[in-house]
C-alpha positions, 0 to 999 in steps of 0.5 A, spaced: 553 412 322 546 412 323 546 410 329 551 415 331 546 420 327 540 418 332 544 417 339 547 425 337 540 427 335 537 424 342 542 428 345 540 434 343 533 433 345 536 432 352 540 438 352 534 441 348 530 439 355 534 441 361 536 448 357 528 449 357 528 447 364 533 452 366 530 457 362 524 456 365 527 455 373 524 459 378 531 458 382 537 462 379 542 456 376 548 459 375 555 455 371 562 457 372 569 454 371 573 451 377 576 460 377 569 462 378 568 465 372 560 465 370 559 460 364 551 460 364 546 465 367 538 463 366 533 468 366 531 467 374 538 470 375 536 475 372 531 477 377 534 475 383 540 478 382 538 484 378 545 482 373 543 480 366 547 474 362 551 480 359 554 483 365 556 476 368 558 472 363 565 472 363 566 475 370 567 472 377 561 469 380 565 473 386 561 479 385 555 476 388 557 475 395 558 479 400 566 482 402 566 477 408 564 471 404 569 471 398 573 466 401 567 460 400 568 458 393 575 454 394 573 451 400 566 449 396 570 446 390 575 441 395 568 439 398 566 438 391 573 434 388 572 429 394 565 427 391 562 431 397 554 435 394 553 441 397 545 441 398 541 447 402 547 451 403 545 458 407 548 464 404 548 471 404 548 474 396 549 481 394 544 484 388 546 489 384 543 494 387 546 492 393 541 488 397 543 483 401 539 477 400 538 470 404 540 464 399 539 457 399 544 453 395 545 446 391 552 447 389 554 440 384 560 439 380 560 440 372 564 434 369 568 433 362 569 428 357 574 425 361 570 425 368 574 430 370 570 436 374 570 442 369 566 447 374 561 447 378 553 449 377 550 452 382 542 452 384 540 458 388 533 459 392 531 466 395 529 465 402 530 471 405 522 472 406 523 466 410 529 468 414 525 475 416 519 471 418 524 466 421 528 472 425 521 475 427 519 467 429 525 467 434 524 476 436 518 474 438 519 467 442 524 470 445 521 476 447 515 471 450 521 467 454 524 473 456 518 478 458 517 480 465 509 478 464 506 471 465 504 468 459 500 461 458 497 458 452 493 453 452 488 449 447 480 449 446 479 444 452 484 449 456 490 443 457 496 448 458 501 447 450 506 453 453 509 457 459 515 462 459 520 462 464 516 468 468 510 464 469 515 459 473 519 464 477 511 466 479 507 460 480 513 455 482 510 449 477 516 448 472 514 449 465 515 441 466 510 441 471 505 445 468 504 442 461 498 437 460 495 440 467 489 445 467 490 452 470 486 450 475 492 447 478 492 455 480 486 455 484 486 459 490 479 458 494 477 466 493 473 465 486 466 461 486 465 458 479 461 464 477 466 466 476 469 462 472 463 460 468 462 468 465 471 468 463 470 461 459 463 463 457 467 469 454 472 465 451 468 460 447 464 466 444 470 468 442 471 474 445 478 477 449 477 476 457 480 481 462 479 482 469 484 480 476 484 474 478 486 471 486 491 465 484 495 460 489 502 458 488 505 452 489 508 453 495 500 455 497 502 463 497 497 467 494 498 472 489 494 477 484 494 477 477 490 482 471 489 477 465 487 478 457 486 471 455 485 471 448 482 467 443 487 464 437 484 462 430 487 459 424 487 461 417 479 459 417 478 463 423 476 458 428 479 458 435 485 453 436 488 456 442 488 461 448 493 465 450 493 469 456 498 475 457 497 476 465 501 481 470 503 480 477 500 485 482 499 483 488 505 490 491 501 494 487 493 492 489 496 492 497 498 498 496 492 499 494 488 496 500 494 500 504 491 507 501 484 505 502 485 502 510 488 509 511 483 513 508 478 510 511 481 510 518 482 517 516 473 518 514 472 514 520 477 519 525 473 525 523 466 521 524 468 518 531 471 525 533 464 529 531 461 524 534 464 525 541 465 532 541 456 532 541 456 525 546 462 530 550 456 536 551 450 531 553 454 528 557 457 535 560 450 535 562 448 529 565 454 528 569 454 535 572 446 535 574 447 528 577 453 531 580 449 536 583 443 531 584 447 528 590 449 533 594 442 535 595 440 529 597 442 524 603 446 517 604 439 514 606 435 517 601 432 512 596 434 515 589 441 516 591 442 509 588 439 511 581 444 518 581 449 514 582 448 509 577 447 514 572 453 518 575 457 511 573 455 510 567 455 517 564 463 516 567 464 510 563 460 513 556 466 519 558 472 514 557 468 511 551 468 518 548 476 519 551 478 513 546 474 516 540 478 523 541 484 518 541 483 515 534 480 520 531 487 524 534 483 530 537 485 528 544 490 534 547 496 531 547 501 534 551 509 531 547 515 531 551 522 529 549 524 523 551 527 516 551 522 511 549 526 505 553 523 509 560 517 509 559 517 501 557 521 500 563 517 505 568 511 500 566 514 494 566 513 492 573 507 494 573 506 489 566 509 483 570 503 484 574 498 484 569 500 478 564 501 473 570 506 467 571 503 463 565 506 467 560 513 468 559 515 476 559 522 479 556 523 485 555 529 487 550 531 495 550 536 497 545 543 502 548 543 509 544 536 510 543 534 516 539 530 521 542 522 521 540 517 525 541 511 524 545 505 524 550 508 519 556 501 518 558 499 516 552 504 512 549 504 508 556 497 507 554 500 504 547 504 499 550 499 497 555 493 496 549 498 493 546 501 488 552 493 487 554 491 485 547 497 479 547 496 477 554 488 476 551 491 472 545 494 467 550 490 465 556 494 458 556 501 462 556 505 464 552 511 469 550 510 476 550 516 480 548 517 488 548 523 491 544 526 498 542 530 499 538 533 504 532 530 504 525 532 507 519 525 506 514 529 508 506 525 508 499 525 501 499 520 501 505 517 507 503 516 504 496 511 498 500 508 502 505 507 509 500 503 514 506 510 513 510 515 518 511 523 516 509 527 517 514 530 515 522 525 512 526 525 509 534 521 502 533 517 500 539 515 492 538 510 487 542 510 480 540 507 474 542 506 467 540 499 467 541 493 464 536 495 469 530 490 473 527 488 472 520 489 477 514 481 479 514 481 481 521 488 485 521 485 489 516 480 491 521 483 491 528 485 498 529 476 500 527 473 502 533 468 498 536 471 492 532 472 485 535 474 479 536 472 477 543 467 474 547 461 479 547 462 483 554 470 482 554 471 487 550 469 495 547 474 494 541 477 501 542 483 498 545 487 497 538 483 504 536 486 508 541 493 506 540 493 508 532 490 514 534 496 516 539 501 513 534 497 518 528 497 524 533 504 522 534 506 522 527 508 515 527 506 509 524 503 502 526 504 496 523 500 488 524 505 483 522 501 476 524 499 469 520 494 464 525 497 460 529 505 464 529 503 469 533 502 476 532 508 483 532 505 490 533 510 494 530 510 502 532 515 507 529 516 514 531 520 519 528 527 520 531 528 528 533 534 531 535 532 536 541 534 536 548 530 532 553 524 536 557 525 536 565 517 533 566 512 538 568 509 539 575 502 537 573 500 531 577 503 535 584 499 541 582 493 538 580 494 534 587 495 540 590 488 544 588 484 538 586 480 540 593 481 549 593 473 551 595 473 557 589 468 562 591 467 568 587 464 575 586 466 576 578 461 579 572 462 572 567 459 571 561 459 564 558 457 563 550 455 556 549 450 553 544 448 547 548 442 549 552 444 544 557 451 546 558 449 553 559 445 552 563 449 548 568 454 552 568 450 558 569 447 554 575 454 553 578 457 559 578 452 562 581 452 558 586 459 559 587 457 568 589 459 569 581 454 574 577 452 570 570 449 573 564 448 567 559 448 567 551 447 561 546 452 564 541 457 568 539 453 573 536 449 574 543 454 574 548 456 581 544 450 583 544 449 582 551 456 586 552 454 591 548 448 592 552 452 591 558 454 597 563 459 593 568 465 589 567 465 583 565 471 579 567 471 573 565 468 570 558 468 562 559 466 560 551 465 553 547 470 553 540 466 551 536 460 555 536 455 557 530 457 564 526 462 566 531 466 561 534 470 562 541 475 564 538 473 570 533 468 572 539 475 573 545 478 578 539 472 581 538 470 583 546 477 585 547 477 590 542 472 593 547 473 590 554 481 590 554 483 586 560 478 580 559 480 573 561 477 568 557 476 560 558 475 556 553 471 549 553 470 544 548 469 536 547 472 537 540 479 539 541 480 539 533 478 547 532 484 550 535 485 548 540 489 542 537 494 546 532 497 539 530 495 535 535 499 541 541 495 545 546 496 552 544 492 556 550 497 555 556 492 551 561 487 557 558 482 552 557 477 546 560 475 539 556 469 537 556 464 533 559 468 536 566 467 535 573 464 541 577 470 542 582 474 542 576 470 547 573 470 551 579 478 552 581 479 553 573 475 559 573 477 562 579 485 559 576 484 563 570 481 570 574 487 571 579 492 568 574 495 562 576 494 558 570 498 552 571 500 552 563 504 544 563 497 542 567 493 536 565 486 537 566 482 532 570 477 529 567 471 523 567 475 516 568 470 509 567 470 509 576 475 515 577 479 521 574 485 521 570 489 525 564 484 528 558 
């Protein structure tokens, strides 16, 4: 009896114990019979659930979970029956307010006297703060491993722990390739160690780094990134790692450098046009006084030699300032209609020629070419620039390739190459398998004066004269080429609809009159600032027979007409003149002298002469620095009328004449 007494008090004790743990439990423990209906219901539940032990004792364990997890408890209490424990069971449950909550459950069977499973007991523990962090986990994981920027973590000695796909679309290096290594397996050559040196001197202070850095794929192509390289501390706040979120921009920064070329050609042309227009006034003077130097001395006079030389070398000065005019896009440019494969087969004799036996020259011309256009002589000009510039790039031999063709440059072009225009194009390419030119030379090849050759070989105006008249134009021109592949220079010009021009007469005209005597008897006035120019002018004429009176501007030559009681029939004046220009001076003395003829002259065609790059004086005008004759016939042309209006003025050609 009194064992009995002592074994029962003992149990007491237990259950005493166990009813105090459960009281005091952190974790839901709720009791149930094999129905599910509640037995038990600890303080813990209460909180967690928002039920008190009153509402639920009685009721359906049911009513915790959620409409679509009803059906759980049979299938837990078969697990239950074959002796199965349910442990760390994840599930959702729903408050009393309605909340959902995340649930860890330990769900073990209840036994009877007999051993017979009664009900069940269930241990809940809340983790519904560690589900959000874990979603947040798994959001941000998978945000890093789909994210269209690269992003490399690596730790305090800056051996990679992490890359993201990105990062191996970009470099080449799988994610397996890449962990343990240094990020200096990306190392291209174009940063010093200063560099360097300053972004880990700015890490290890603890600071973030930003700045773009040159790196290089394992396939050796180079690309460009903008960085932010941070530092990562733990709780304590020291460094543990350094991540850095970096974004491929290497399209953007040559579009950049493709912007920055363009404007800089852009500043370059109005600084070389500027340039020629005042070289073209000096050089009107020195050519024309040697020119009258000449005739006034013998074949056997001992100075002839010296004018002569001086005479050649102002000439080649002349051509020199013909190609400045050409890039900076103020040549006269005289457009026709046509199809681009006659100028390239016209001149494809003539380039046999010119690159010899050693190189290997194809010519391929599309059918149905559009129709383009163009200046013939200067686009024949381009193609000869361009085919000598090849010819240069081989002198052991070679292939050299001419083709036209149709192209279409849509907004994915456009979208590489900003500054150009959408739309129809006929292509003009000169390709050949040459020595190739690096990236930094491309970059500057289409600069006056820039060249790779040996001094003396070479002005460097050939590839400027052809982007000026590619410019002048309204095309474009590209370089593709890599060192030892060869180089392809690409031309595009707009496509136009318009019937095809018949030519012009031009060459037979000046032909014809090149050597007409033109004497005269007329009253001219000439306007020009540059006093040398004036003054040869002066000279000239009055030696034709014509009566000169001579005015250093605008302002002046109207004076002097005012002054003036006779008639003036011919205003010969330079466009561009200081308070009034040529123009505003003919409109101001036809209002009082109607029916003066008019003579424009200048060696800068950009005013007015050139609207867009076309003559708009019908043959009214004479460009500087000109030969005397020239002055001469187109004077007396304009006072009787008969202005050739499609005529190319003759001017100074490096050892002859040739088309302004």
């Amino acid at each position: 009896m009194k064992d009995d007494l002592t074994e029962r008090r003992r149990t007491g004790e237990i259950f005493d114990r166990y009813a105090a743990i459960v009281k005091s439990s952190d974790d839901p423990i709720i009791e149930a019979d094999l129905n599910g209906t509640v037995l038990s219901w600890n303080p813990a539940a209460d909180r967690i659930y928002g039920y008190s032990a009153k509402e639920m004792i009685g009721k359906p364990i049911s009513i915790l979970a959620p409409p679509d997890h009803h059906d759980e408890i049979p299938g837990i209490l078969e697990r239950l029956r074959r002796n199965e424990l349910v442990k760390n069971f994840e599930n959702v449950r729903v408050r009393k307010d309605g909340q959902r909550i995340n649930v860890s459950l330990s769900i073990f069977p209840v036994r009877g006297s007999y051993g017979e499973i009664s009900g069940f007991c269930t241990i809940a523990r809340d983790i519904t703060e560690r589900k959000r962090a874990e979603e947040a986990r798994a959001c941000l994981a998978t945000a890093i491993e789909q994210a269209a920027e690269t992003i490399v973590i690596t730790d305090t000695d800056g051996t990679i722990q992490y890359v993201n796909p990105a990062f191996e679309k970009l470099s080449g290096y799988s994610r397996e390739e890449a962990i343990g290594k240094n990020p200096r397996i990306l190392k291209s050559g174009r940063h010093d160690q200063d560099f360097y040196r300053a972004m880990w001197d700015t890490l290890t202070r603890g600071e973030v780094w930003t700045g773009n850095v040159i790196n290089e794929r394992k396939d050796g192509k180079i690309f460009e990134e903008v960085a932010v390289i941070s530092p990562v501390r733990d709780a304590s706040g020291k460094i543990v790692n350094y991540v850095a979120v970096k974004r491929d921009v290497t399209q953007e920064m040559q579009m950049e450098a493709q912007i920055r070329q363009a404007q800089k050609m852009e500043a370059m042309g109005k600084l070389t046009g500027g340039i020629a227009h005042d070289f073209n006034n000096l050089l009107t003077a020195i050519l024309g006084y040697s020119e009258i130097l000449l005739s006034r001395v013998s074949d056997v006079d001992p100075s002839r030699k010296d004018i002569e030389e001086i005479k050649r070398v102002a000439e080649r000065a002349a051509g020199m300032t013909r190609q400045l005019l050409a890039f900076s896009r103020k040549q006269i440019h005289k457009p026709r209609i046509l199809n681009l494969n006659e100028i390239v087969l016209h001149t494809e004799k003539m380039l046999r020629r010119l690159i010899g036996e050693h190189i290997e020259f194809t010519v391929y011309a599309a059918d149905d070419l559009w129709r383009v256009k163009v200046d013939p002589g200067q686009i024949e000009q381009v193609v000869m620039n361009l085919v000598v510039n090849s010819k240069d790039a081989m002198p052991e031999g070679g292939k050299l390739t001419i083709e036209t063709s149709n192209a279409e440059l849509d907004d994915s072009y456009v979208r590489k190459h900003p500054y150009v225009k959408p739309g129809p194009y006929v292509m003009l390419a000169v390709t050949d398998s040459g020595c190739g030119i690096d990236a930094e030379t491309q970059s500057h090849v289409f600069e006056p004066f820039f060249t790779t050759k040996e001094e003396g070989k070479g002005t460097g105006l050939g590839l400027s004269t052809v982007y000026g008249i590619v410019k002048q134009s309204s095309g474009y021109i590209f370089v593709y080429s890599e060192p030892g592949k060869g180089t392809t220079f690409k031309v595009y010009l707009p496509r136009v609809e318009e019937i095809p021009d018949q030519g012009s007469p031009s060459e037979e005209f000046l032909t014809m009159t090149k050597r007409t005597k033109a004497m005269g008897s007329e009253t001219i006035l000439i306007s020009e600032d540059e006093g040398s120019v004036r003054e040869l002018v002066q000279t000239v004429l009055e030696n034709q027979g014509y009566k000169v009176l001579a005015a250093q501007d605008g302002k002046e030559a109207l004076e002097i007409s005012y002054r003036y009681d006779g008639p003036i029939h011919l205003l010969i004046t330079d466009l561009v003149m200081p308070q009034i220009g040529g123009q505003e001076l003919e409109k101001r003395l036809a209002q009082s002298r109607p029916g003066i003829k008019t003579l424009f002259m200048s060696g800068y065609t950009e005013y007015a002469v050139v609207r867009h790059g076309i003559l708009d004086f019908g043959g009214n005008f004479i460009q500087k620095p000109f030969r005397l004759e020239v002055l001469e016939r187109k004077v007396r042309e304009v006072l009787d009328g008969n202005i050739a209006h499609n005529a190319r003025e003759v001017a100074w050609e490096p050892g002859g004449s040739g088309a302004a």
